[in-house]
N, C-alpha and C positions, 0 to 999 in steps of 0.2 A: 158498752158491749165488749169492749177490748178487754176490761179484764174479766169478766165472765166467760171469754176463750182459752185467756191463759189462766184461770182458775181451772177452767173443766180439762185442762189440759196437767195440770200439777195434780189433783185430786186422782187421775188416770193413770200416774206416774208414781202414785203413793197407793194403790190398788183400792181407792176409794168411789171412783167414778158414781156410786148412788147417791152421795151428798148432794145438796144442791147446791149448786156456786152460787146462788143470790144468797143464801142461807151463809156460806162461809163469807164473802163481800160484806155481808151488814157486820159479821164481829169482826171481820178486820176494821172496818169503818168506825167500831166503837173505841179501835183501840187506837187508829192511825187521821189524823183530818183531813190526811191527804197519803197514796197510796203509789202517787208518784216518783216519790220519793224515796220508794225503798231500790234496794238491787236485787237482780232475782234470788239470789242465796238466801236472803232475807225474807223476799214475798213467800217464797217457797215455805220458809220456818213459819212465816205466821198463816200460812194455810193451813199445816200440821196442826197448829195452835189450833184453828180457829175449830177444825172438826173435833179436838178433844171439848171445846167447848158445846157444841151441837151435841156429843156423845155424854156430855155431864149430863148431873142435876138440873142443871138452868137451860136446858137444849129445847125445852120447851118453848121458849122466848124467840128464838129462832126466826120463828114466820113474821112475827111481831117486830121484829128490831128489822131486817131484812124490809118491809112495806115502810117504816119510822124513814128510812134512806131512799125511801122510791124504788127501790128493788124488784 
């Protein structure tokens, strides 16, 4: 849950707040094995990341990948 607050909390901050935070957590998850590890400057960039990837071609996948992590 911790970072599904400070996800919905950086998505709100980058004037996205409709994303779903479970939807951006599953591609950070595909990209990081552990999420711990990052510092915010960095979480924060792969959140950016992760909603251009929801907003691609492959954003389809989203709900899909997002349930794969228990999300």
């Amino acid at each position: 849950m911790y970072y599904r607050n400070l996800i919905t909390t950086l998505l709100a901050e980058i004037g996205r707040s409709e994303v779903s935070p479970i939807h951006v957590e599953g591609w950070m998850r595909a990209e990081h094995t552990t999420l711990d590890a990052l510092d915010r400057t960095t979480f924060k960039a792969e959140v950016v990341f992760a909603v251009g990837c929801i907003d691609g071609p492959d954003g389809h996948l989203s709900d899909q990948l997002a349930k794969s992590y228990g999300l």
